[in-house]
N, C-alpha and C positions, 0 to 999 in steps of 0.2 A: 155291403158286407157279403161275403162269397156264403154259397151256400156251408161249404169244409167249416166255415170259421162259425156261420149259425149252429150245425150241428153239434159242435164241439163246445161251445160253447152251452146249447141246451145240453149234453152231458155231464158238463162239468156244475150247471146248476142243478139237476138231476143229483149228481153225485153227494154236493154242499146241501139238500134237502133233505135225504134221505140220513146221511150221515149224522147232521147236526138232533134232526127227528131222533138216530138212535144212541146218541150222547144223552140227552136229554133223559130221554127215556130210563138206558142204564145209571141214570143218578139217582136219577128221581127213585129207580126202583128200590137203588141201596139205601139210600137215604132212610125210604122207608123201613128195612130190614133191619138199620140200624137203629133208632128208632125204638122195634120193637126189643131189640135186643137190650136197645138200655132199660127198658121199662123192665126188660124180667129180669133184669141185674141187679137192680135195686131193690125188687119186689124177694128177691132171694135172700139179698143180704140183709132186708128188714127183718124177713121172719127168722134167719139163723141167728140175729141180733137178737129178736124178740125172745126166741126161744131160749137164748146160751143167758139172757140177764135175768128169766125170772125165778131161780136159784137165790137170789143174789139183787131183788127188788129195791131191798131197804139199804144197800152197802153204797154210797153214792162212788167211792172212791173205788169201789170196785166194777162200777158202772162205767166210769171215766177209762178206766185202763182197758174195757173190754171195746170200748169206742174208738179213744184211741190206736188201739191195735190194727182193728180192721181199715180204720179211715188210713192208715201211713200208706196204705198199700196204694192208694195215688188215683186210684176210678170213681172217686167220690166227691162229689162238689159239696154236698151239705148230709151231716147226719147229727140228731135232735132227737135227746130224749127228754119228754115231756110228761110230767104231771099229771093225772086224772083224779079226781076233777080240777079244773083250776089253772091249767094250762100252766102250767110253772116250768120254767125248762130246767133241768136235772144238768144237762148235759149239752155240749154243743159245738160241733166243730166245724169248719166252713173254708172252704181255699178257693180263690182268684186268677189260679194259673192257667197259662194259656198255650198252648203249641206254639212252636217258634216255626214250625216247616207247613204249615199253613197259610197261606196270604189271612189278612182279614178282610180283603170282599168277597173270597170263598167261602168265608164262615157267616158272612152277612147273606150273601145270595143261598148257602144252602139252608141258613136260620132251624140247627139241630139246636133245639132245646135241649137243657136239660131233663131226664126223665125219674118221675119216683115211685116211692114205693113206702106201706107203712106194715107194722106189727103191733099188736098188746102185748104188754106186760102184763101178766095176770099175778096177783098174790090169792091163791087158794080159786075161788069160783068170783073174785073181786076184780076189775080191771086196776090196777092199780100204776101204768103208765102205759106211752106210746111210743114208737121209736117211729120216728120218718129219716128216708133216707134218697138223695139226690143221688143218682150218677153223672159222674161226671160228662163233657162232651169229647174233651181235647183227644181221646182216643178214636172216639170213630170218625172223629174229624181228618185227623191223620192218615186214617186206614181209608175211609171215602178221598180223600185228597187223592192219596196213591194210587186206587181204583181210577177215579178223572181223568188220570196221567197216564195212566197206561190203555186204557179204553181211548186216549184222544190220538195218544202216539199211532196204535196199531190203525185208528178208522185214517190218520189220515194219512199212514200209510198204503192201504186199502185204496183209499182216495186218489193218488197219487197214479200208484200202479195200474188202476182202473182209467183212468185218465190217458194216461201215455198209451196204453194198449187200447183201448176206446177211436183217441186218433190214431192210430195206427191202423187201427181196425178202417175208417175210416177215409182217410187214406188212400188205401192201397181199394177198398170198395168205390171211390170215389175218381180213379187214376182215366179209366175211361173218359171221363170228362173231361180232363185236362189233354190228354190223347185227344178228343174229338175238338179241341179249341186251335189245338198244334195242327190238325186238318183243316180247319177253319182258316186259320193265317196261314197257311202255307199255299192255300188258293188263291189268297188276294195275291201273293209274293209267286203267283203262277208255277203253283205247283201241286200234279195231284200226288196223295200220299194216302194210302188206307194202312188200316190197322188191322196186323197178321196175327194178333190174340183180342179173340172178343171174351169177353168177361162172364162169367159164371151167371149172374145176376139177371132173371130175366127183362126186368124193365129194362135193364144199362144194354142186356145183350139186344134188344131190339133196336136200340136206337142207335146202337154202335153198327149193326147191320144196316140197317136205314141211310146212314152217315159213308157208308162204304159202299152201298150201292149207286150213291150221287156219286161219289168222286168217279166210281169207274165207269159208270155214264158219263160223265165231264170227258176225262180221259180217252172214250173211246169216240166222242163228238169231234173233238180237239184231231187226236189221230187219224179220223174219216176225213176230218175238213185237208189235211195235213196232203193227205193220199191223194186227193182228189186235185189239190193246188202243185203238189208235184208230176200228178200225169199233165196235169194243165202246160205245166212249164217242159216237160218230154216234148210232148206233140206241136210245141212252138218253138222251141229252140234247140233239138234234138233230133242229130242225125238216127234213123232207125235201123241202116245196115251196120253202122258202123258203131254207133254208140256215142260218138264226136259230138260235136256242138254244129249243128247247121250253118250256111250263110244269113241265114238273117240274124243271128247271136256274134257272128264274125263282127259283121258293117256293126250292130250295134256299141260293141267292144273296141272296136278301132275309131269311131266317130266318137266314143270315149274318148281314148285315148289320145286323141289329136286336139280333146278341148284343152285350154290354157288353165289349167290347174295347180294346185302345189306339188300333189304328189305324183302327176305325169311325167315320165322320164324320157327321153329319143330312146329309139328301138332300132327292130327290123320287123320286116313281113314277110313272110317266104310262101312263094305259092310252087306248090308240085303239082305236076301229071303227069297219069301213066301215058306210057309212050305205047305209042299206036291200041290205043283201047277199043276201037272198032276194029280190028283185025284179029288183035286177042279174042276178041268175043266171037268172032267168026271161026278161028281154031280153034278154042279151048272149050267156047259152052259158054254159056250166059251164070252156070253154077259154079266154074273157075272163075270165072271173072270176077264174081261175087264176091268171092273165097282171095282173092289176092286182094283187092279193095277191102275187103277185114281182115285181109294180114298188114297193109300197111295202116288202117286205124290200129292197130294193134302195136306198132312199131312205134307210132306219135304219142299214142297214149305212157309208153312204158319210157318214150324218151323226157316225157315230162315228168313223169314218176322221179326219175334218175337225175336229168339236170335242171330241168322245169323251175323257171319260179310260179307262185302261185299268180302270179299276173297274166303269166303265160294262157293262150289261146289256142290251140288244133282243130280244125273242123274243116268239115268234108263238105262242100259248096255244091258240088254235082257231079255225076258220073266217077271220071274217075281223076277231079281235081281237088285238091287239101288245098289248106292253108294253114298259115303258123304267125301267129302272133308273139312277136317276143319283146315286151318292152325292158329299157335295163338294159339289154345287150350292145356289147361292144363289136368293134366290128371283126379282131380275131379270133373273138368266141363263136362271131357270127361264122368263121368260115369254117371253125371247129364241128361245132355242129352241123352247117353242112357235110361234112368228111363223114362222121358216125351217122348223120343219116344216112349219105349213099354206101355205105359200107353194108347197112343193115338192110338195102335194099336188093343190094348185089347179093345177099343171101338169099332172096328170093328166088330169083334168080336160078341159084343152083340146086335149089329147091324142089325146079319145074312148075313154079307159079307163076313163074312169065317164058315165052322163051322171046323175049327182047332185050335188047343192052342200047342203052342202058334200061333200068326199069323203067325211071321216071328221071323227069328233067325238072331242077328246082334253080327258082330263081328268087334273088332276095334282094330286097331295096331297104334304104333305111328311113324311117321318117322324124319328125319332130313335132313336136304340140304345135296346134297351131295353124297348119297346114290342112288345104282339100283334103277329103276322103279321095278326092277321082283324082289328086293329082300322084296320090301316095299309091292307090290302084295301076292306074298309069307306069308309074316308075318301074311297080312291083311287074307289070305284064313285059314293060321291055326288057326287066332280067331274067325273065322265063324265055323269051324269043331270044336272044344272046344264046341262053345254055342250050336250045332248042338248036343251032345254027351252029356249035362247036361239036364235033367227033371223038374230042382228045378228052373233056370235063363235063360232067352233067350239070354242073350247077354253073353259077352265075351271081356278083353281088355289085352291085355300083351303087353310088351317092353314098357314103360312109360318112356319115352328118356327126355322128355321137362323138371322135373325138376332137377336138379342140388342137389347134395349132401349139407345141409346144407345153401340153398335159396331158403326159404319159400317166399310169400309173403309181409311178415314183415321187410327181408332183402332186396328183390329189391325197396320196397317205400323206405328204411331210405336212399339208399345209392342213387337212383337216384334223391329223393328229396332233398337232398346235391350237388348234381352234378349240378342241376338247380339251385340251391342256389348261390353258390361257382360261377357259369360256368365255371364248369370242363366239356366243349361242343368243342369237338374239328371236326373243316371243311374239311371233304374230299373232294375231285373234280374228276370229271369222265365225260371225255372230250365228245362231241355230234361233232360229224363230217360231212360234205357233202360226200355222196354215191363217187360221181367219181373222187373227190380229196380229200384223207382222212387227209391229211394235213392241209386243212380249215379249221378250226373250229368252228362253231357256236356258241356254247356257252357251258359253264362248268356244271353241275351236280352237285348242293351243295349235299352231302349226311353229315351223323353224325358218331363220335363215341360220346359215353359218357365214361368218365374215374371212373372208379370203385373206391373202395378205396386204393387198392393194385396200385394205378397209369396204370393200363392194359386198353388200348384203347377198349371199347366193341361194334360187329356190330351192328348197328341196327336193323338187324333181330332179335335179342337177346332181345334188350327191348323195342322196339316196342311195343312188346304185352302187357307187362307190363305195358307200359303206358296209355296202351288204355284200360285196366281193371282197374287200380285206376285214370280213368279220367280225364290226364294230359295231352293229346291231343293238345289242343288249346295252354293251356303254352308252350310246347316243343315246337309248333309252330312261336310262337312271339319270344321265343328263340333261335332258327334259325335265323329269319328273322333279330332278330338284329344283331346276331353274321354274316350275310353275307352282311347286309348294312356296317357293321362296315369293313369289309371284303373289300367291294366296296369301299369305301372312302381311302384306302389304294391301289388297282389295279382297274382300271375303266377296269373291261373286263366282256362280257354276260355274266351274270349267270341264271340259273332257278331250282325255290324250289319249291318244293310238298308245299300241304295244305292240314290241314287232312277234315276230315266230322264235325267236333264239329267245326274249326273253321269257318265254313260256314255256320252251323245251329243254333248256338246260336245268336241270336245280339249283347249283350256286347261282346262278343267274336270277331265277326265281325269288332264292333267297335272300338276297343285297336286296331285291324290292320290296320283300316282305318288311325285311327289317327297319327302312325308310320309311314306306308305307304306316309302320308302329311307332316310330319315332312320331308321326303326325297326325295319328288318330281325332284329334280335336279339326281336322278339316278337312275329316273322310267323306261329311254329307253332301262338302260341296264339291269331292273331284270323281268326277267318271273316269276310269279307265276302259277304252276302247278297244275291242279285240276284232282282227280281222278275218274275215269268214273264210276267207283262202290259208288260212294262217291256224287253225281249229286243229289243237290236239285233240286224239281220241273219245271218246264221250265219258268214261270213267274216269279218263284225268280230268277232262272238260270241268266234269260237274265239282272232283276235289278241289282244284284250281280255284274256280267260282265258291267254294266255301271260304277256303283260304283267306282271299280278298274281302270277302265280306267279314269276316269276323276281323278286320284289323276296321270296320266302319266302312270302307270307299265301296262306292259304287261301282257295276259292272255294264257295258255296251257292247251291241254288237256292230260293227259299221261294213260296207258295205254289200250286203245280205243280197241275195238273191238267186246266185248262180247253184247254190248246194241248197235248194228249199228241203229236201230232205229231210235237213239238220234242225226242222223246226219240230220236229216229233221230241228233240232231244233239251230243247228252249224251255219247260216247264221245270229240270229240277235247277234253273241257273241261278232265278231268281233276278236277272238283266231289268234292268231301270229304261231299257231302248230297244230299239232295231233301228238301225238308219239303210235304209233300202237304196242298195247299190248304184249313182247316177245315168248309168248307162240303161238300166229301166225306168228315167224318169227323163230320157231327153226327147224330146218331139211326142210327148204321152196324150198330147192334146191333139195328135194328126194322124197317130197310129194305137188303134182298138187294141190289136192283139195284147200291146204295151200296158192298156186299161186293164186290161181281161188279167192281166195274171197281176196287175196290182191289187184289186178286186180281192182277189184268191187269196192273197197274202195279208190284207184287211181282214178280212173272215177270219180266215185261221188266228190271228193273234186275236184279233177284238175278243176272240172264244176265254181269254185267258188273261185279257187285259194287260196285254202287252201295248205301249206305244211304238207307232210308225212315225220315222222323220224321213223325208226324202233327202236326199243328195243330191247338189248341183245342177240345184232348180236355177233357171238361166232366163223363163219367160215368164210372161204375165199367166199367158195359155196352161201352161205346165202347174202352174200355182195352182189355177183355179181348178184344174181336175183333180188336185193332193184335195183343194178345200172341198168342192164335193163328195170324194170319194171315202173323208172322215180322216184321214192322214194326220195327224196330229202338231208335226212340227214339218221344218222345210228348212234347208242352209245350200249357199251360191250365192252367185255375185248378184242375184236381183236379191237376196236378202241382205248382202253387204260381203264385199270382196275382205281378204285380209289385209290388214295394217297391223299397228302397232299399239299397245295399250293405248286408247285414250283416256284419261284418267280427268 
């Protein structure tokens, strides 16, 4: 029993003590008073009796009428005139009646006797009778009845009122507590929360202080670890002039990308450099030179801003060469954006931050999953020598892999918007395991095919992209999530689905999920919904967002984490069930330190708050075994089980 419901309780017997204590009391008191009252009622009307018959001793008949008289009046139970010596009764009248507005266990429990009273009759200095006289009860019985009734109404009204104000009093002295328990689960649920009114009371105010000094020590541990894992990952994979992402976050991203996954797509790579940048530095200063190599990170940065997908990759390898990773791209997007690149370069140009034409020479190759890192390198270096070797065009783009003979644009909308039609959406699963029993399983990995027209199962790599150029995102979306509620209502077992960027950022969007989402509350503990850390709306929607979804029951993920550690200062109000840490810092982790060093960093910071870590696209035994050292919690890839199809 809570302490609220002890106290209240002890009040309310408090209250039922005291109360019943002053009922009592006040009865007993009247009881007595009446009582007394009847005793001198009858002691009064003996002697006026006595006194008005001994005129009128010897007249019996005139005895009778003066008895009479008095008794009709109704407060009389017995009055008796009686002979001396001799006891003779003269006279004698007596009544049985009883109150009808009295119970009779009231009259029994409060047991008012009748009370009496006597006088002489005197003839001369002789006693010559006696007159006794009963009062009756049925009157104070009545009047004490009324008194019990009104003394019971008002105590336990009294009662009542004291009561409710009591808990309330209560209450609202007792809220602190339930405030510091809301602190208490809100840290398991990884999140700190202190409380901006401390209470009046000083024991509550001390330990409401007490309670708020842990959290914002938690909070500021959590933050330090935070800081300290973000310079970690600056100084490793973070250009310093530029702000870009270095080459060794490049190779790591593209050796991604070229593994055999679901959701890897064909691309491009584009490599720039400035033209003659040891001669610029010779005329212009080593401080221009500088100053133009952060004007064109400056120009990659704000082109990914602009047309950027969050996959997308810019970073500066050395001196004064970029790269651009674009996966998704098609190849006359790919020359589009060459175009608005060298546009935005030739401003430079006119600027007097170079005086060379062109500025730089970009060459771009395309690749596919699957493929060498060095042959895709390769490719990319002969379309930089191509641009390097033409006068008339600074760029360059050969091998256009991405599109398919005879699928235009025209052909992947008719036949994937049939497929969403139709649902021709058929459910892979790709199992999430615990690090040190791969056996366990956590939960399943809904992924997709869509069925072509030819009935050919296609990965999602494949149209993805597609559907995120004719802006079917959000549908594909809600078409999953039905297809895997539908899925759950058939095997109640974990699952967890991606969500793309449009379904987060539009509201109606948002809302069609929400409402789905409600419709199936009864299977929200077992669906994780996945969000993508490229994919993060701002931190005050972030955190709304993340309420939303929780109060319809489902769970929250974040998958693959790593690139914006940042964003982990912001992880405590989400309340996330995961982090799955991004595959491209879990590949070769067992051969490259730097890769340990900042999983490490990433372990710390969460473990502070009891967040779980699951790796991505664990592929080796090697890799496994440094997630199982390093405490990693869960692990998913093809050495944990590639995707298929429900086995049931």
């Amino acid at each position: 029993m809570s302490l609220l419901k002890q106290l209240f309780l002890a009040i309310c017997l408090f209250l039922v003590v005291a109360f019943t204590g002053s009922f009592i009391s006040g009865v007993e008191s009247s009881r007595e008073q009446l009582l007394s009252q009847l005793r001198s009622h009858a002691q009064d009307a003996a002697t006026a009796l006595g006194l008005s018959m001994t005129p009128h001793v010897d007249d019996p008949a005139m005895i009778e009428l003066m008895v009479s008289s008095i008794f009709d009046s109704g407060y009389f139970a017995t009055i008796r005139v009686v002979r001396i010596p001799g006891d003779e009764v003269i006279v004698e009248r007596r009544t049985t009646v009883t109150s009808d507005k009295v119970p009779a266990w009231f009259v029994d429990l409060v047991n008012l006797e009748p009370q009496g009273g006597d006088a002489l009759i005197m003839r001369g200095w002789e006693q010559a009778a006696r007159v006794e006289v009963l009062s009756h009860p049925q009157f104070a019985l009545a009047k004490l009845w009324d008194s019990a009734i009104g003394s019971l109404l008002w105590l336990l009204l009294c009662g009542v009122v004291s009561a409710i104000l009591g808990g309330w009093l209560l209450r609202t002295q007792l809220r602190p507590l339930d405030n510091m328990v809301q602190q208490a689960q809100a840290i398991t649920r990884r999140e700190f929360l202190t409380l901006p009114r401390v209470p009046r009371t000083p024991e509550l105010k001390r330990v409401v202080l007490a309670m708020n000094q842990m959290v914002e020590k938690l909070k500021q541990l959590f933050a330090e670890e935070a800081a300290r894992s973000e310079k970690l990952r600056e100084e490793a994979y973070q250009d310093t002039l530029t702000g870009l992402a270095n080459r060794r976050l490049f190779d790591i991203k593209l050796a991604s990308q070229l593994a055999i996954t679901e959701q890897n797509a064909e691309g491009y790579v584009m490599f720039l450099r400035v033209n003659d940048l040891g001669g610029l530095n010779q005329r212009l200063g080593g401080q221009k030179t500088d100053e133009l190599i952060g004007a064109i990170g400056e120009i990659l940065k704000r082109l990914l801003a602009e047309r950027g997908s969050p996959d997308w990759l810019a970073s500066r390898s050395r001196g004064g060469e970029f790269t651009l990773l674009t996966p998704g791209l098609s190849g006359d997007d790919a020359d589009r954006l060459a175009q608005g690149l060298t546009e935005g370069l030739e401003s430079l140009r006119q600027t007097g931050a170079s005086d060379c034409t062109p500025v730089a020479h970009l060459g771009i190759a395309a690749f596919k999953p699957g493929e060498e890192i060095q042959t895709v390198i390769a490719r990319t270096d002969q379309a930089l020598a191509q641009a390097q070797s033409h006068a008339d065009k600074p760029w360059e783009r050969v091998d256009d892999l991405n599109a398919l003979p005879g699928q235009g644009q025209h052909d992947w909308r008719k036949w994937i918007d049939e497929a969403l039609n139709q649902g021709k959406l058929q459910l892979y699963f790709q199992p999430v395991a615990e690090c040190v029993a791969r056996d366990q399983v956590i939960h399943q990995k809904v992924l997709a095919r869509l069925l072509d027209p030819q009935g050919e199962a296609i990965a999602a790599g494949r149209f993805l992209p597609w559907i995120e150029r004719l802006g079917w995102t959000a549908r594909f979306d809600l078409a999953m999530l039905e297809h895997s509620l539908a899925h759950l209502s058939r095997h109640p077992q974990p699952l967890a689905l991606s969500l793309s960027a449009a379904t987060l950022r539009e509201p109606a969007n948002f809302d069609k999920l929400l409402e789905l989402l409600k419709a199936h509350t009864e299977q929200g503990e077992l669906m994780t919904l996945e969000l993508d850390e490229r994919h993060l709306p701002p931190a005050a929607e972030l955190e709304k967002l993340s309420q939303r979804v929780r109060e319809t029951g489902f769970n929250l993920g974040l998958q693959h984490f790593g690139g914006r550690f940042s964003l982990i200062g912001n992880l405590t109000h989400l309340g996330l069930a995961y982090l799955k840490i991004d595959g491209s810092y879990i590949r070769s982790i067992d051969q490259e330190d730097d890769k340990r060093v900042f999983i490490e960093a990433i372990f710390r910071a969460t473990n502070s708050i009891d967040l779980p870590l699951i790796g991505e696209m664990v592929e080796t035994e090697g890799e496994l075994a440094v997630l199982t050292e390093l405490g990693i919690h869960g692990a998913m890839g093809r050495l944990i089980g590639a995707p298929a199809p429900w086995q049931g």
